[in-house]
C-alpha positions in Angstrom: -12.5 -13.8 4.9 -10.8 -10.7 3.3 -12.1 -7.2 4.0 -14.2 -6.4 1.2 -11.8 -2.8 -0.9 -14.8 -0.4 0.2 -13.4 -0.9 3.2 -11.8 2.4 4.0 -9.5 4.2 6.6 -10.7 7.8 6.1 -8.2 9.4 9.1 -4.3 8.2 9.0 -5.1 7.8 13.2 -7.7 4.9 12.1 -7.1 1.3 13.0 -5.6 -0.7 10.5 -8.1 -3.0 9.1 -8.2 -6.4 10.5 -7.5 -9.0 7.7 -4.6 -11.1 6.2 -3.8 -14.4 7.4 -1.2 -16.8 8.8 0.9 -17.4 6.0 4.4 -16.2 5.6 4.2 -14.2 2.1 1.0 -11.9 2.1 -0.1 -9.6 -0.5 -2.1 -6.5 0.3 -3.9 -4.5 -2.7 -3.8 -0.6 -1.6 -5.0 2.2 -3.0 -4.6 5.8 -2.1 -6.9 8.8 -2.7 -6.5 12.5 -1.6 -3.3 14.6 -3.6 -1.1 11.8 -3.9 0.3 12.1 -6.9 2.9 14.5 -8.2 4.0 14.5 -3.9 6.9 12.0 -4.3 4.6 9.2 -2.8 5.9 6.7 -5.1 9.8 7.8 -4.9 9.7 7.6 -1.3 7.3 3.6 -1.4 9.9 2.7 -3.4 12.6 3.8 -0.7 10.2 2.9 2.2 9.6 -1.1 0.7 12.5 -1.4 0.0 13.9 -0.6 3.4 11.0 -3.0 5.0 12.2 -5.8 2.4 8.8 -5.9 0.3 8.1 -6.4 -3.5 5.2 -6.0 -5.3 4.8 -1.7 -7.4 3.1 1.4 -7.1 1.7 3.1 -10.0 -0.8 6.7 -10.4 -3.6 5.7 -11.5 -5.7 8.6 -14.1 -8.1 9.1 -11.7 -5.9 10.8 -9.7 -5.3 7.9 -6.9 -2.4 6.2 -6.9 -2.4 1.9 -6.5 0.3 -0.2 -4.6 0.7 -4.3 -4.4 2.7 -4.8 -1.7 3.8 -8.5 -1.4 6.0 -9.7 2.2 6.1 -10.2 5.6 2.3 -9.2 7.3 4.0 -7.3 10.0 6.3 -5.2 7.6 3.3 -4.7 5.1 1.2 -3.6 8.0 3.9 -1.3 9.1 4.5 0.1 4.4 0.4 0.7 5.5 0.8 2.7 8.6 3.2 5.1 6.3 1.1 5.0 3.3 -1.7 6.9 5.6 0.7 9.5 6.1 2.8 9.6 3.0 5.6 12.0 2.2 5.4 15.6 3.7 3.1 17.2 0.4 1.1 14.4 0.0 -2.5 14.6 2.0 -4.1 11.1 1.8 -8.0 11.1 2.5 -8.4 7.4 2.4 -6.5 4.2 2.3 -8.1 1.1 1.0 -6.9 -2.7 1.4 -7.5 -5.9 -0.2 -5.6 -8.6 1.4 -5.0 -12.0 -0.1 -2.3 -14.7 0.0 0.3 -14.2 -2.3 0.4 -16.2 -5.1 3.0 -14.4 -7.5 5.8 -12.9 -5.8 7.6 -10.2 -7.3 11.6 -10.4 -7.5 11.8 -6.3 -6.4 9.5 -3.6 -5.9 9.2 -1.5 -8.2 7.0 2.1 -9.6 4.7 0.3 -12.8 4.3 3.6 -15.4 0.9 4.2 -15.8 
């Protein structure tokens, strides 16, 4: 059953939510609010997934919040997560939503998707 995307962590020092599945190549659907944009959050995802080895993009949305696909290994999506609730040092994330799914497209990189 996936978590439903109100599902929210509203403190980074929240559990991750529970979710995903068994399969090798998961795909988790985040999005970010609080000032995230115009911080260097998606310069430093890039850097970050691409150090865990993930693909999927990040993108601002014009809300204000910024999206992310991240497509790879549960474990090293969970861990692209755990960072995402902190972000880069100017960033200050109120929430952190997640959609988990299998992943049915993968992505050859990962890459920032202009808005």
């Amino acid at each position: 059953m996936l978590p439903a995307l109100d599902d929210t962590l509203k403190k980074p020092t929240d559990s991750l939510i529970s979710g995903g599945n068994t399969m090798s190549e998961k795909e988790a659907y985040v999005r970010l609010t609080g000032i995230v944009q115009g911080v260097g959050l998606r310069w430093r995802a890039l850097q970050r997934a691409n150090d865990l080895g993930l693909t999927g993009w990040i993108r601002n949305r014009p809300d204000g919040d910024v999206d992310a696909l991240l497509q790879g290994e549960e474990t090293k999506i969970r861990e692209m997560i755990e960072w995402m609730q902190q972000g880069p040092s100017h960033a200050r994330v109120q929430n952190v939503q997640v959609q988990w799914k299998n992943a049915k497209r993968l992505f050859d990189d990962f890459h920032i998707q202009r808005a």
